[in-house]
N, CA, C and O atoms as a GROMACS GRO file, in nm:
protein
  384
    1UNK      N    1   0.275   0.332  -1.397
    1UNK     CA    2   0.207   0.222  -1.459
    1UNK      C    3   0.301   0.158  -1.560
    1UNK      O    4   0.357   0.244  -1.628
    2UNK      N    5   0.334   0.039  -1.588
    2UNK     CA    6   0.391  -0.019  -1.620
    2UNK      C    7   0.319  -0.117  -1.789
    2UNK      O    8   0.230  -0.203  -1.783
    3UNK      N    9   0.366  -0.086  -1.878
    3UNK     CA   10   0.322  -0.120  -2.006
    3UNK      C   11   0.335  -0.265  -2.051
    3UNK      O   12   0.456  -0.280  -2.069
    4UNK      N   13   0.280  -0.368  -2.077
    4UNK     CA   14   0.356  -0.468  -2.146
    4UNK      C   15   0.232  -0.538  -2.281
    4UNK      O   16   0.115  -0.508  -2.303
    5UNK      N   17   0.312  -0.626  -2.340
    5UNK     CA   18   0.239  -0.663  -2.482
    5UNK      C   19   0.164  -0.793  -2.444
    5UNK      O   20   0.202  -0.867  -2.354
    6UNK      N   21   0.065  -0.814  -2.513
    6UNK     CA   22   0.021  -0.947  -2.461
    6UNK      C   23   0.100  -1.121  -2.435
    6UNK      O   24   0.065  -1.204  -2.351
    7UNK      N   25   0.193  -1.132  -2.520
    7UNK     CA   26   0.268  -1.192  -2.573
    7UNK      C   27   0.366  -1.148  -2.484
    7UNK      O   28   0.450  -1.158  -2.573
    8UNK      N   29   0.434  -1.107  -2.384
    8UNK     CA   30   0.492  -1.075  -2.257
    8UNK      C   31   0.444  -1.114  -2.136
    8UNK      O   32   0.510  -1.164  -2.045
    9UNK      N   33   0.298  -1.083  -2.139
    9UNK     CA   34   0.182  -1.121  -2.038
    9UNK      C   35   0.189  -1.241  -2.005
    9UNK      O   36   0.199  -1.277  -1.888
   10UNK      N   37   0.184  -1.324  -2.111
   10UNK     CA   38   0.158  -1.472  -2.136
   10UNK      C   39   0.289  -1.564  -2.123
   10UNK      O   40   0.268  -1.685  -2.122
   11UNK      N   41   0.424  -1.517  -2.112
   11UNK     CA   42   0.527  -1.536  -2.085
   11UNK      C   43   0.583  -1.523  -1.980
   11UNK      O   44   0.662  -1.611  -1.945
   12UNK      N   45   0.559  -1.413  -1.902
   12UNK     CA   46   0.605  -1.378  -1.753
   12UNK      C   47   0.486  -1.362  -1.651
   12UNK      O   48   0.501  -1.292  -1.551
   13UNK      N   49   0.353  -1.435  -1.680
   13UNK     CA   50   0.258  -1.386  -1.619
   13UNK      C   51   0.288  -1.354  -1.448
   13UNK      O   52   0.274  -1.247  -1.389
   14UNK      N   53   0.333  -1.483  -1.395
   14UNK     CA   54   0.398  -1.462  -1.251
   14UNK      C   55   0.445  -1.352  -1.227
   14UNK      O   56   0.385  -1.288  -1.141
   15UNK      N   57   0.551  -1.296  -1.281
   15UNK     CA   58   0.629  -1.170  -1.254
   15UNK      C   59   0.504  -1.046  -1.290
   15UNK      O   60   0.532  -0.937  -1.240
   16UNK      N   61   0.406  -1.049  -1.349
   16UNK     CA   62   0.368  -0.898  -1.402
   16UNK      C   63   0.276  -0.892  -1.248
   16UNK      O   64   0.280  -0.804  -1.162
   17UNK      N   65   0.190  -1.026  -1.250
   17UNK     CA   66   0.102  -1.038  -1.093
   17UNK      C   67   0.185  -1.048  -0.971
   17UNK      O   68   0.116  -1.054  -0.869
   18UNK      N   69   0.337  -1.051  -0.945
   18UNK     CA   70   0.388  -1.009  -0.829
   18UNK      C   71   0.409  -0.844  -0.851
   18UNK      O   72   0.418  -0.779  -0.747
   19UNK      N   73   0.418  -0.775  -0.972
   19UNK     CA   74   0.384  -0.619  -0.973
   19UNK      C   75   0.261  -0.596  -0.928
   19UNK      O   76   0.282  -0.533  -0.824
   20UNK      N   77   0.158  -0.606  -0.937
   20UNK     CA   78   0.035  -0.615  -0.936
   20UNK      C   79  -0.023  -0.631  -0.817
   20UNK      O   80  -0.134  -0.585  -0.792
   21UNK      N   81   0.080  -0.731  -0.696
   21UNK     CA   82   0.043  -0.747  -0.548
   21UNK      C   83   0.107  -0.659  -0.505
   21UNK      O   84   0.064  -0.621  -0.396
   22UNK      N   85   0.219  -0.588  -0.552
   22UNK     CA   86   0.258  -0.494  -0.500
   22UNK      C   87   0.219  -0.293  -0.568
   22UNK      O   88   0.266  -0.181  -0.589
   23UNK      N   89   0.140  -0.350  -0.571
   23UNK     CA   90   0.048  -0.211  -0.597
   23UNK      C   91   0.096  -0.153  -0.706
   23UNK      O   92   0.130  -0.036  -0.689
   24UNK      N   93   0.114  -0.207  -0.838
   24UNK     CA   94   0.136  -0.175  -0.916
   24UNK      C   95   0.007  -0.175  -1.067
   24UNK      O   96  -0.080  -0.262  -1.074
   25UNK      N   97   0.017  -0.088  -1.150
   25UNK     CA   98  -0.113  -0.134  -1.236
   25UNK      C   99  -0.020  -0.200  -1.373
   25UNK      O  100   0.098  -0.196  -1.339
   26UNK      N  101  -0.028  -0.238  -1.467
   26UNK     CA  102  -0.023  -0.292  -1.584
   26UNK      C  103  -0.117  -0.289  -1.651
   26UNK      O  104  -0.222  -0.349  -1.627
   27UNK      N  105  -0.087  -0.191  -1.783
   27UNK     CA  106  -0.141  -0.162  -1.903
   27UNK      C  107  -0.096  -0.255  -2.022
   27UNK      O  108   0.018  -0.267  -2.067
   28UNK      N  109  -0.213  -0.320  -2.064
   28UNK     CA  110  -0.168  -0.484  -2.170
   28UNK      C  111  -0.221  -0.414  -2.315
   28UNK      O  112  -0.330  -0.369  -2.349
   29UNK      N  113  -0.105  -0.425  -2.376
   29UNK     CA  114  -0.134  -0.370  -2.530
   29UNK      C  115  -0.141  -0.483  -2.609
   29UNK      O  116  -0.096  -0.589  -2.567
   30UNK      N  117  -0.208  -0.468  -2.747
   30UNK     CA  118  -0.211  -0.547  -2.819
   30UNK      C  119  -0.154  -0.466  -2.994
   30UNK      O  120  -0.207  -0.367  -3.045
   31UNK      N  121  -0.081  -0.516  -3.030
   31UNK     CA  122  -0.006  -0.466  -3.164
   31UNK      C  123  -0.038  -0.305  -3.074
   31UNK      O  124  -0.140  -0.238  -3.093
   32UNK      N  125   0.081  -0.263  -2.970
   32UNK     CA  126   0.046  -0.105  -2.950
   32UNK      C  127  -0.030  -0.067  -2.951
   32UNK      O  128  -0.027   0.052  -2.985
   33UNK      N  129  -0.169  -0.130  -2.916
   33UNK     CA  130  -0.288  -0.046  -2.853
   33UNK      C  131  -0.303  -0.094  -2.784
   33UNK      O  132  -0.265  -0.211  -2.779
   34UNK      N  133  -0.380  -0.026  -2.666
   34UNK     CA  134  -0.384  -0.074  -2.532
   34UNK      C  135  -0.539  -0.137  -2.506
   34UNK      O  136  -0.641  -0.076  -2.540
   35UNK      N  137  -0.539  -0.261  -2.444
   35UNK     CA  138  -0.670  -0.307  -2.426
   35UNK      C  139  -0.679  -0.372  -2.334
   35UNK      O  140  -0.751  -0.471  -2.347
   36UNK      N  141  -0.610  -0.346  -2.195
   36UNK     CA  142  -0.699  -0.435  -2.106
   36UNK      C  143  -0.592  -0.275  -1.992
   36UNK      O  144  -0.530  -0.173  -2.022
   37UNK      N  145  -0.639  -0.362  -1.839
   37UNK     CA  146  -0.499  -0.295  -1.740
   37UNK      C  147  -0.565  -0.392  -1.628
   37UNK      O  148  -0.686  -0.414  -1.620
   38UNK      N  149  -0.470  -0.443  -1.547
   38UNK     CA  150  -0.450  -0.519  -1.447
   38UNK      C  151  -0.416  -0.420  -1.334
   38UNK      O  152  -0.312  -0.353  -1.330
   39UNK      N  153  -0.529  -0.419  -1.232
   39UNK     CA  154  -0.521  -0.320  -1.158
   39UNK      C  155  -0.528  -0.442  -0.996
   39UNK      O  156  -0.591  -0.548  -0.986
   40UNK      N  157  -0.431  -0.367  -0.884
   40UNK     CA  158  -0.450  -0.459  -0.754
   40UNK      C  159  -0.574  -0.432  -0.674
   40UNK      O  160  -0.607  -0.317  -0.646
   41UNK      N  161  -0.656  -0.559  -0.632
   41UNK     CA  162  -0.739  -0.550  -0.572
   41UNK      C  163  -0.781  -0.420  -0.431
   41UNK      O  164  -0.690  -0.409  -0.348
   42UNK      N  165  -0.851  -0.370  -0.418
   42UNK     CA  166  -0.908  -0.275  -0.310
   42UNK      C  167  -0.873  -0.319  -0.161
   42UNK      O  168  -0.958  -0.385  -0.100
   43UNK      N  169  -0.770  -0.291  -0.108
   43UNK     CA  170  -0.744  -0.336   0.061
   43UNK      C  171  -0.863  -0.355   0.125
   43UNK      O  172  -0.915  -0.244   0.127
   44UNK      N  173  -0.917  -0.413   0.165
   44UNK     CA  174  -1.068  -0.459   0.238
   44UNK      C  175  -1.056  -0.359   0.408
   44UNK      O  176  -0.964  -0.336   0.487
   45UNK      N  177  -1.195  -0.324   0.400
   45UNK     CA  178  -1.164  -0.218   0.526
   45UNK      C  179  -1.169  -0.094   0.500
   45UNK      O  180  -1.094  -0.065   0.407
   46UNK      N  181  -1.245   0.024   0.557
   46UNK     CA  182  -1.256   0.121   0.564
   46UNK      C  183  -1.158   0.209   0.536
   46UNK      O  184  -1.146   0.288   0.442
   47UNK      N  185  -1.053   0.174   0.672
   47UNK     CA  186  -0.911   0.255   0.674
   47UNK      C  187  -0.826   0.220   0.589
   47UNK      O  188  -0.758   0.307   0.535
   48UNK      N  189  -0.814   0.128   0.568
   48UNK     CA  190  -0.739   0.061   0.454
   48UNK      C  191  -0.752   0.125   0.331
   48UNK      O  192  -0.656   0.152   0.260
   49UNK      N  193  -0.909   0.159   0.294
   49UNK     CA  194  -0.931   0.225   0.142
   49UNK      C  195  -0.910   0.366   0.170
   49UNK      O  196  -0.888   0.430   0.067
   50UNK      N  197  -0.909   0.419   0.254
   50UNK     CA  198  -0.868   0.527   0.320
   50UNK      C  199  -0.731   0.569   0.266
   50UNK      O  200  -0.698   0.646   0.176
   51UNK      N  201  -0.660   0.490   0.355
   51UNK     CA  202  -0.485   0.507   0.289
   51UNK      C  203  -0.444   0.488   0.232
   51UNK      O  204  -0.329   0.531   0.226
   52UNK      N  205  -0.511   0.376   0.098
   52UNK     CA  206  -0.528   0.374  -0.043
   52UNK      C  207  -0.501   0.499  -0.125
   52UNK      O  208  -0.410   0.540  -0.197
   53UNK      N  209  -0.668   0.559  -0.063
   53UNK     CA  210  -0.636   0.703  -0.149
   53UNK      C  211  -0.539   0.819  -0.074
   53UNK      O  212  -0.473   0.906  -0.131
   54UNK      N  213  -0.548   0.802   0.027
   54UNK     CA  214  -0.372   0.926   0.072
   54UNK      C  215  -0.252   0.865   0.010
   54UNK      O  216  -0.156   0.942  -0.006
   55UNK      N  217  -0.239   0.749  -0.025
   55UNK     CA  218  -0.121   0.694  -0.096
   55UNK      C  219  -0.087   0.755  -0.236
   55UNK      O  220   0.012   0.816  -0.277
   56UNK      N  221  -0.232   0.709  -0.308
   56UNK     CA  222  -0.235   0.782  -0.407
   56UNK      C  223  -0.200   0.955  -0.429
   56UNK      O  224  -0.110   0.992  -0.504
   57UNK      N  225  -0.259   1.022  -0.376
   57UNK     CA  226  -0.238   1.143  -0.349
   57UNK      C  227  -0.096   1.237  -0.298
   57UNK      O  228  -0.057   1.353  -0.283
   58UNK      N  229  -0.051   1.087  -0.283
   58UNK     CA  230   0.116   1.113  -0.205
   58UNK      C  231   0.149   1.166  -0.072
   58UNK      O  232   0.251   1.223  -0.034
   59UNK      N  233   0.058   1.140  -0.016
   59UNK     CA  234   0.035   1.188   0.116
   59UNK      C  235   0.098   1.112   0.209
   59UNK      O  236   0.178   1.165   0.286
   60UNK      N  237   0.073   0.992   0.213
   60UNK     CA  238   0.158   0.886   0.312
   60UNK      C  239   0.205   0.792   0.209
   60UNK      O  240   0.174   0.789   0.090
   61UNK      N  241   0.286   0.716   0.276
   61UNK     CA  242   0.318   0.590   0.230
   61UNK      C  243   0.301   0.439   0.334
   61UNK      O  244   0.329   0.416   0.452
   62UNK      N  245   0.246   0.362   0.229
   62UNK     CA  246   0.167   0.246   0.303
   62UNK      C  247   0.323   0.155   0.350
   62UNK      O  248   0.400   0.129   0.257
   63UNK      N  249   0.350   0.124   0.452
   63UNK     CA  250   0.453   0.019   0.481
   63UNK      C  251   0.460  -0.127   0.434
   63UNK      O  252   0.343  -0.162   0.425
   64UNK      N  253   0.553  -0.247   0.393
   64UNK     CA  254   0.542  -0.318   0.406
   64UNK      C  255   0.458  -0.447   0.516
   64UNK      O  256   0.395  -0.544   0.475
   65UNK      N  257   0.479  -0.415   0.630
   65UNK     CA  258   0.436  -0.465   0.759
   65UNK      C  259   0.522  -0.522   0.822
   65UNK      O  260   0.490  -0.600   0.912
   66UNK      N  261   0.696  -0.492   0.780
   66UNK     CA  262   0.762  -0.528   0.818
   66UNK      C  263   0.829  -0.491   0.904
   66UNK      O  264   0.837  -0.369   0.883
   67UNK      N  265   0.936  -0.534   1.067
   67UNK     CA  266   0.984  -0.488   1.091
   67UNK      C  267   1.137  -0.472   1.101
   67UNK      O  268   1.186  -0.584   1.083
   68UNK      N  269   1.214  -0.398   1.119
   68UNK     CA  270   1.327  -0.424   1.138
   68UNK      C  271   1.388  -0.536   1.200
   68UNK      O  272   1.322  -0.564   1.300
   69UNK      N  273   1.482  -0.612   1.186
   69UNK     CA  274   1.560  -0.670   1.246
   69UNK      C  275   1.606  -0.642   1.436
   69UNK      O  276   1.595  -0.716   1.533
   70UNK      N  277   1.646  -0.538   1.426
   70UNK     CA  278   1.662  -0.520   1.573
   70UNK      C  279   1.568  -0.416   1.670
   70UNK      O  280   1.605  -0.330   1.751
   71UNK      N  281   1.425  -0.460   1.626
   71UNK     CA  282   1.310  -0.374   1.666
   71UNK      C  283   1.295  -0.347   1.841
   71UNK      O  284   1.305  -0.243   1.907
   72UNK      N  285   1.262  -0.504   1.885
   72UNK     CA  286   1.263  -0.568   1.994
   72UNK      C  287   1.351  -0.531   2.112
   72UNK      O  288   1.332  -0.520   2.234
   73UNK      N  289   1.517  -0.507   1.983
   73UNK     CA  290   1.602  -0.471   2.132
   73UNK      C  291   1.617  -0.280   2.119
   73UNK      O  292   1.713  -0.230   2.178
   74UNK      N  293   1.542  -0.207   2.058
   74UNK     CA  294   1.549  -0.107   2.022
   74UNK      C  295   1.506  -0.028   2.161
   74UNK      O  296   1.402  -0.062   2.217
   75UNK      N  297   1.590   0.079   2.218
   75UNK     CA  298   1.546   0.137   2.296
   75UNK      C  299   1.391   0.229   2.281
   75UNK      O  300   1.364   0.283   2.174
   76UNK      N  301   1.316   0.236   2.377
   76UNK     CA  302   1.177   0.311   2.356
   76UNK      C  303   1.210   0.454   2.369
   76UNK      O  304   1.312   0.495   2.425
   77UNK      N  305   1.077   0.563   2.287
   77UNK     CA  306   1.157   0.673   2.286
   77UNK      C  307   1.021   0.713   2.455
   77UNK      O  308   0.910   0.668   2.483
   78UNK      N  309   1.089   0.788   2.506
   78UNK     CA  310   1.010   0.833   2.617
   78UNK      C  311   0.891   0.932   2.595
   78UNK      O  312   0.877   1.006   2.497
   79UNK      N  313   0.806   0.920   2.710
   79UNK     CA  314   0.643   1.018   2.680
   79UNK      C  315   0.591   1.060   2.786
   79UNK      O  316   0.499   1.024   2.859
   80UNK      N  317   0.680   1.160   2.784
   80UNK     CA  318   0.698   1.273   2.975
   80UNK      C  319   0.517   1.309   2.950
   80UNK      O  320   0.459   1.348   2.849
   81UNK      N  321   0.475   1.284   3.061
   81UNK     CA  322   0.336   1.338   3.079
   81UNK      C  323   0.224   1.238   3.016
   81UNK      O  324   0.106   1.261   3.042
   82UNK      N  325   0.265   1.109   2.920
   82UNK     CA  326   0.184   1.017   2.877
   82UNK      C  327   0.101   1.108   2.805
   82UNK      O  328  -0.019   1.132   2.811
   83UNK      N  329   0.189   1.152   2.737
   83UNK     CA  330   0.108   1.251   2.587
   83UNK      C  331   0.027   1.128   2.484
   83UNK      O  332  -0.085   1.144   2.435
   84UNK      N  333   0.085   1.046   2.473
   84UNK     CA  334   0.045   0.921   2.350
   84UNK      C  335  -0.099   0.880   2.435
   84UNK      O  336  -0.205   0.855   2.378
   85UNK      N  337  -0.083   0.880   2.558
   85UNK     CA  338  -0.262   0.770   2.600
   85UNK      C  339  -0.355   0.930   2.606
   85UNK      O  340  -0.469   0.953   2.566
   86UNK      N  341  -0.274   1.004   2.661
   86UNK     CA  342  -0.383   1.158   2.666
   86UNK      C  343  -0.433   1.153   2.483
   86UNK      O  344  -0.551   1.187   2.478
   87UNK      N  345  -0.401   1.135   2.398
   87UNK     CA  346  -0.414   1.179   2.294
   87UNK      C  347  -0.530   1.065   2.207
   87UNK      O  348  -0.605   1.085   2.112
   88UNK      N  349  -0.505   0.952   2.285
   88UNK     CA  350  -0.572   0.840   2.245
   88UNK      C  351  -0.748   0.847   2.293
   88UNK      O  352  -0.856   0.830   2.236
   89UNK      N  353  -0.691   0.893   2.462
   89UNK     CA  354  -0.838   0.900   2.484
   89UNK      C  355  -0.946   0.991   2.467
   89UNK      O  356  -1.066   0.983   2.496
   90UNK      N  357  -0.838   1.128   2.383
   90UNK     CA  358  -0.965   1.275   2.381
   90UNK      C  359  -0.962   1.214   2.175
   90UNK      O  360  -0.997   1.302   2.097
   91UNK      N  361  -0.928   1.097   2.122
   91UNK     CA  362  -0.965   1.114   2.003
   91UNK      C  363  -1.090   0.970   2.043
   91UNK      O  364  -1.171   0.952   1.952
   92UNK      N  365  -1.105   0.893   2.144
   92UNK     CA  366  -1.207   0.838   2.122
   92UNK      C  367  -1.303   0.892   2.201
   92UNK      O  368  -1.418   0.870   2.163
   93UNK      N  369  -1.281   0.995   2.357
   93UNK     CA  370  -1.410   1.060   2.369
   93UNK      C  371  -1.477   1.146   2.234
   93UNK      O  372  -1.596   1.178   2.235
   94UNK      N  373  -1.378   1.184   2.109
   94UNK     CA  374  -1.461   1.224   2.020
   94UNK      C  375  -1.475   1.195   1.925
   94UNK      O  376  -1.469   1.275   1.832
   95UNK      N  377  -1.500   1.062   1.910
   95UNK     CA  378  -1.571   0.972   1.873
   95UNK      C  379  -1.497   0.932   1.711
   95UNK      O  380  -1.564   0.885   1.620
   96UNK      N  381  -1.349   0.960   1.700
   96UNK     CA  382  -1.261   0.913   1.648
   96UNK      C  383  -1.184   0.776   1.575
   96UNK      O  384  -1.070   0.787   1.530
   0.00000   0.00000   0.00000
């Protein structure tokens, strides 16, 4: 969490709310006491608040949504026996 004074706030506001989209909180002091915190909105969606809290917990880490540069021409890795669709369909026969 990231600390700043009000009088900082009000000066760089842009920069503290691009921390802030990027999942950051800000704690706003006033003469060194703290009185507010700027926290980023709740990802909308079930799974989303889901991996919110495994994020938190340090469990995963949420990606940008970005991909590499040379994704497209990236060779595929192979799936002897179609393990990936076997796995897909016994997690929605149970109800996954």
């Amino acid at each position: 969490m990231h600390t700043a004074a009000v009088s900082e706030i009000k000066a760089s506001l842009s920069e503290y709310l691009g921390k802030v989209k990027a999942g950051e909180d800000i704690l706003i002091t006033e003469r060194g006491r703290p009185i507010a915190r700027i926290v980023p909105l709740h990802r909308e969606g079930q799974i989303a608040g889901q991996l919110e809290h495994l994020e938190k917990r340090g469990l995963v880490k949420i990606g940008s949504g970005g991909l590499p540069d040379d994704f497209w021409s990236m060779s595929r890795p192979l799936d002897s026996g179609a393990a990936g669709v076997s796995a897909l369909l016994e997690e929605r026969e149970d109800g996954r």
